[in-house]
Every structure is written in structure tokens, then in C-alpha cells.
C-alpha positions, 0 to 999 in steps of 0.5 A: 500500500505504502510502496513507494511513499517513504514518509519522514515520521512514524506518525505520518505512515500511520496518519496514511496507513489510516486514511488507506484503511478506511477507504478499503474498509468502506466500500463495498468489498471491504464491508462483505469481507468484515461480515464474512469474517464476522459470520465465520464464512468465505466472502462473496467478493463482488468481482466473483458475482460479476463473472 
């Protein structure tokens, strides 16, 4: 995620690394991925659902 991007402080790699996260987290892959975890079953991946 990080690849490429060096920030100077540890504080600034966690500020980036929580704004990535939260972006991910939030739509719609990222929301079935914690509910199947949740659940304890495999996710239904919305790419899967497209084929």
C-alpha cells in the first residue's frame, strides 16, 4: 500500500496507513469481507458475482 511513499515520521505512515484503511474498509468489498469474517464464512467478493 505504502510502496513507494517513504514518509519522514512514524506518525505520518500511520496518519496514511489510516486514511488507506478506511477507504478499503468502506466500500463495498471491504464491508462483505468484515461480515464474512464476522459470520465465520468465505466472502462473496463482488468481482466473483460479476463473472
Amino acid at each position: 500500500m505504502l510502496i513507494g511513499q517513504r514518509p519522514s515520521k512514524m506518525s505520518d505512515a500511520f496518519a496514511q496507513m489510516l486514511e488507506l484503511s478506511a477507504k478499503h474498509f468502506a466500500n463495498e468489498e471491504g464491508q462483505e469481507g468484515m461480515r464474512a469474517f464476522a459470520e465465520k464464512r468465505k466472502p462473496a467478493w463482488v468481482s466473483q458475482n460479476l463473472k
